[in-house]
N, C-alpha and C positions, 0 to 999 in steps of 0.2 A: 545140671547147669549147662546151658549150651555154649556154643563158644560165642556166638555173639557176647553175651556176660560177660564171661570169662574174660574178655580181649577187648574192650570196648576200644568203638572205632575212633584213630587219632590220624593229626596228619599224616605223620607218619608212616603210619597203616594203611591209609588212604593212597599214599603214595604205593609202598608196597603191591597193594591189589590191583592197580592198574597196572603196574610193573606185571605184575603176576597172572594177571588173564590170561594172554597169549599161551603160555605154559601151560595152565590150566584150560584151554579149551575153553573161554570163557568172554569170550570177543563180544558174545551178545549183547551185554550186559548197555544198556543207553537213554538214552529219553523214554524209552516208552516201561523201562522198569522200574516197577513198584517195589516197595519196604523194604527190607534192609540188605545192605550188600551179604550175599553168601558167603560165611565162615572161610569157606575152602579158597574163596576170594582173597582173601588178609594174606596168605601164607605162603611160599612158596612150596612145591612138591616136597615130597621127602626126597628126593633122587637126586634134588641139590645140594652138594653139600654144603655145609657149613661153611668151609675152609672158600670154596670159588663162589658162596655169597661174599664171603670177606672180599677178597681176589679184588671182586668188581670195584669196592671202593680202593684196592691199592693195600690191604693188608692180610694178615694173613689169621687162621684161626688153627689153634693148637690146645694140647693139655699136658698133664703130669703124666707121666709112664716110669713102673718100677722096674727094675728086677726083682729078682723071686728064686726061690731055689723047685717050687713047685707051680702046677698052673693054674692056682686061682691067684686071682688079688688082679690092682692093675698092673697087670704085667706083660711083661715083651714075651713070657713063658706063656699066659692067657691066649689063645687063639682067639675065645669069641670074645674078649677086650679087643685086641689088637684088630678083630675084625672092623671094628667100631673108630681105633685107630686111624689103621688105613682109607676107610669110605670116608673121614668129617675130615679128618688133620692135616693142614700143610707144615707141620712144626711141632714138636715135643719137646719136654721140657723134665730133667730126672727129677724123681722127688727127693731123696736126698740124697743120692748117690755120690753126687761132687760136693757135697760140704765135708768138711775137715772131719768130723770124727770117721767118712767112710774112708776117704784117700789119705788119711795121713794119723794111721797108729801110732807112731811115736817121731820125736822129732827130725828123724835121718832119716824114718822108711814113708813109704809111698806105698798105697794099696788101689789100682785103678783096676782090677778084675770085673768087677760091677760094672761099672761106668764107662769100662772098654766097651762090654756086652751090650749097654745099651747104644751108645754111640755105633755099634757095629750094626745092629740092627736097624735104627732109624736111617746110615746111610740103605745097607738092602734094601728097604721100604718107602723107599723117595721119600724122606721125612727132614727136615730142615731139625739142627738141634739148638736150641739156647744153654747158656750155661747157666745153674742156680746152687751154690754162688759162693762167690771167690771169698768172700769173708762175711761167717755171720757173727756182729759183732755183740755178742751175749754171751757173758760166762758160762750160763746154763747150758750152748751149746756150743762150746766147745771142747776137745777133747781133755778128758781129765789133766794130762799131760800138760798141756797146752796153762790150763788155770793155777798148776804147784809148780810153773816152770822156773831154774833158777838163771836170772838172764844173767850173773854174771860180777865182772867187774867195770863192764862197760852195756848197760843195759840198753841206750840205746841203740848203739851198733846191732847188737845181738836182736835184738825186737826187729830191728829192720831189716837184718838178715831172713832170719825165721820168715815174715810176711812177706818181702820181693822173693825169697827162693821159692814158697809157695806159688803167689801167681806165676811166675815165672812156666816152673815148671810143670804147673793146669795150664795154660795158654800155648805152650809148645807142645803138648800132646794132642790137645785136638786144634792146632794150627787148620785153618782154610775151613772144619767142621763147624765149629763155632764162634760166629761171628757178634753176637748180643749174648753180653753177663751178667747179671747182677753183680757186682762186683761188692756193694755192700749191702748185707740185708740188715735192715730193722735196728738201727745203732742209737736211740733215744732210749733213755733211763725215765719211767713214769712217775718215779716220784719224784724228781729234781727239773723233769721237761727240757732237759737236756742231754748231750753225747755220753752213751751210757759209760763207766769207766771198767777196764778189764785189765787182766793181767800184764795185757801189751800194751797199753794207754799207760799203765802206770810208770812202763820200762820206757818211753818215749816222751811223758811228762803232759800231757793230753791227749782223748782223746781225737780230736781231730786230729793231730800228728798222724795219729792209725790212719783216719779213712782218708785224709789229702795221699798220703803216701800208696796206699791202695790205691788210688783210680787213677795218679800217677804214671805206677808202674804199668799197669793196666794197659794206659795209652801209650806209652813205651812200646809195650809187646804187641797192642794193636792199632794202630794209626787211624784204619778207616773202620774198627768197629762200633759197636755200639753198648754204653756205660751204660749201664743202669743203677739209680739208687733206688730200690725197694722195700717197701713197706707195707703196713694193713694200713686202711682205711677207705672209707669209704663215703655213703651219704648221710646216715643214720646220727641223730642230735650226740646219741655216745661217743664220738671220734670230734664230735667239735675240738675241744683244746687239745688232741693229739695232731689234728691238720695245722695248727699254728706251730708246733714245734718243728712240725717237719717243713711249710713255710722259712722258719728261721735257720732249719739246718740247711735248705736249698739256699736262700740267704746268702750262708758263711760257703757254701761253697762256689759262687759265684765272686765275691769280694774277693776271695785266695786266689782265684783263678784256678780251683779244681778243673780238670775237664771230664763234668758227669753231662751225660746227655738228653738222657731221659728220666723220669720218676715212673717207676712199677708202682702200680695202684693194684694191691692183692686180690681187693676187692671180695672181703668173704663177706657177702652182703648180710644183715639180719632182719629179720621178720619178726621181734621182741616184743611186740603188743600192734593189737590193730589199733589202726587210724578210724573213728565214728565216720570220718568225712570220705575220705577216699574207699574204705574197705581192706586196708593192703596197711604192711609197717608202715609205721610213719620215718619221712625222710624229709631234709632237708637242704630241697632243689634250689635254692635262691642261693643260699650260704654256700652249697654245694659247689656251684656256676663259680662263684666266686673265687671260691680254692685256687679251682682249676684254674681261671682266667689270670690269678698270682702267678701260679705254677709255670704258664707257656706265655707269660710277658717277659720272664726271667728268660727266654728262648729254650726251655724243656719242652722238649717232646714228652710223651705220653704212655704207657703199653698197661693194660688188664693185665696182671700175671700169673692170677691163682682166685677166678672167678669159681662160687660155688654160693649156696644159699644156706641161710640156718633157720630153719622151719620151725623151731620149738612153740611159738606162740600160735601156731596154728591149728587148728581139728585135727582131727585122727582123721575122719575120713575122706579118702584119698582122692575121690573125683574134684571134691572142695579142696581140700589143699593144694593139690596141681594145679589147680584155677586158679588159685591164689599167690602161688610161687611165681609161675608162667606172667601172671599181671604185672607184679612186682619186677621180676627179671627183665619183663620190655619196657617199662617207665626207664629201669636202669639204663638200659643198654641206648633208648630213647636219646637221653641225655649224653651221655660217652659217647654217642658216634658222632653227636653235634660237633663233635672237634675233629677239627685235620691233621692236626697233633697226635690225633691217639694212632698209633699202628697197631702192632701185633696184638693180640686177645687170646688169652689163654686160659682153661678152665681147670681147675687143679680137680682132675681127676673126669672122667666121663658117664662111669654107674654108680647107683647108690650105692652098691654093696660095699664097694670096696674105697669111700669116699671118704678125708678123716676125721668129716665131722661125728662119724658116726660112735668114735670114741672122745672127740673134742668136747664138741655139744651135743649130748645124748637129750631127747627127750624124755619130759617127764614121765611119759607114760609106755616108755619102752619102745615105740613103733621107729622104725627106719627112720632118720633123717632122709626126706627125697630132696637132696639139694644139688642134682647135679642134671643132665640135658637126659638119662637113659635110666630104667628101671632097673631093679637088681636081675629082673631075666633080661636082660637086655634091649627091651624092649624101648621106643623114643616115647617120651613124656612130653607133655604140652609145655614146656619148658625148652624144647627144642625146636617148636615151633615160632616160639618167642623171638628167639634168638637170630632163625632164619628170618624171620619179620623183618626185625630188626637191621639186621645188615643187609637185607634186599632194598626198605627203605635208604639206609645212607647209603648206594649206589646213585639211587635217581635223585 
């Protein structure tokens, strides 16, 4: 498959390739030429990275980074990760380093060794950090402790202790480092399509008491940073009725007068059956437009936080599927960049190998999930050309 196929040409694109001659030595290109614009036309070099494609429209491009006790996986111990790191990223993001069961074994202690490590490194590495995240509000992930906790004789007091000492004490350790948190992740119950309930909703008598009280303190500790409520979803007909709860959770927190700022959009896109009509998963960009245009009339801003792709309805083989991921990926991003609301973009994760879908959603037939911009040898996939397309066009 060539790339013409693979990428077929859109305005966007269009946009992109005239941007991108110049760079490409490609000036020629005018009335007197014939059939189709050249591939290498669409895309900006590799030499660009990702991060000062972003730049140009005013945002920035980053991913997930681990620690590790050794040097595979994505890790800040990985060199040729990190290599990949430092040349695409203006921003990183821990994958779970700052959620509660790392830094907070039991109710008094505090474990930040991890999450020093990487915050030490991203400053060395001229790397912006985000925080993810000050409360994830799901019994499943919280620390055991946390779920048999006995609050007491006065249960609220105590739940609200426990959570302001928490941010509290994550917000003053990396003061001036990190300035954009998720502050809540993922806090909807699927079978009731509302605020999930937890051991500390039930010591404060709702949920919502939890997360107002979260982004609260939040903006107590930071005045000019930036909130974020995050979650999954994305365009795909499956997330329809999970977009309307989170609609109604954005909702209630506008009516209280929470101050959340922005919606983290995860973004783990899926590929679940092809479309006859387009070639690519079926999504749905009308419904989709519409979300969003809810989302930033409510005045939320916008941010990708954990973009990656899930390939399972696709071929095995690899030149077709990267064609077909890389397709998909730029309709997405197509759409996302249409807003001036969306900032920051972040890819949960950079190589396949070590990417987590590969234990999330495993394919049926065993072969690598390639749902991320770099091969397992580290090598760029046409998926990363996408990308750079992508936000070269929303530059021009």
């Amino acid at each position: 498959m060539t790339l013409e196929t693979a990428f077929p040409l859109s305005r966007r694109n269009a946009l992109a390739g005239l941007a991108a001659l110049p760079l490409l030595g490609c000036a020629r290109v005018g009335p007197a030429t014939t059939g189709p614009v050249p591939a290498t036309a669409l895309f900006p070099p590799v030499a660009d990275s990702l991060d000062s494609l972003a730049r140009r429209s005013g945002r920035r491009w980053g991913s997930a980074i681990n620690w590790n006790a050794g040097t595979a996986g994505a890790s800040i111990q990985n060199p040729r990760y990190t290599d990949i790191i430092r040349a695409e990223c203006g921003v990183v993001v821990p994958e779970n380093e700052l959620k509660w069961q790392a830094v907070r074994p039991a109710p008094e202690r505090y474990d930040f060794a991890r999450m020093d490590a990487i915050a030490g490194w991203a400053a060395a590495n001229g790397q912006a950090l985000r925080g993810h995240t000050l409360l994830w509000h799901r019994p499943q992930w919280f620390p055991e402790w946390l779920n048999t906790y006995d609050y007491g004789a006065n249960p609220v007091r105590e739940a609200e202790r426990l959570l302001t000492d928490h941010i509290r004490t994550v917000t003053e350790r990396y003061r001036g480092q990190i300035t954009s948190y998720d502050v809540v992740n993922e806090a909807i119950d699927h079978d009731t399509n509302a605020a999930i309930e937890t051991s500390m909703s039930r010591a404060m008598g709702s949920p919502e008491a939890v997360l107002d009280l979260a982004f609260h303190t939040a903006r107590d500790q930071l005045p000019e940073g930036e909130l974020v409520y995050n979650d999954y979803m994305s365009w795909e007909p499956a997330h329809a009725a999970h977009c309307k709860d989170v609609l109604r959770l954005l909702e209630g927190f506008r009516k209280r007068g929470v101050p959340v700022d922005a919606l983290g959009i995860q973004s783990h896109i899926e590929i679940f059956s092809l479309d006859p009509a387009s070639g690519v998963g079926p999504y749905r960009e009308r419904e989709w437009r519409s979300f969003l245009d809810e989302v930033v009339a409510m005045g939320y801003r916008l941010l990708v936080t954990e973009f990656d792709v899930k390939d399972k309805a696709l071929p095995s083989g690899i030149a077709a599927r990267d064609a077909k991921i890389a397709d998909y990926t730029r309709r997405y991003f197509d759409l996302m960049l249409d807003y001036d609301e969306l900032g920051d973009v972040l890819a949960w994760g950079m190589v396949d190998r070590f990417n987590w879908l590969q234990g999330f959603a495993p394919r049926d037939d065993g072969l690598e999930v390639r749902g991320t911009p770099y091969a397992s040898d580290y090598g760029a996939k046409p998926m990363r050309r996408a990308i750079a397309g992508a936000l070269l066009a929303a530059s021009a």
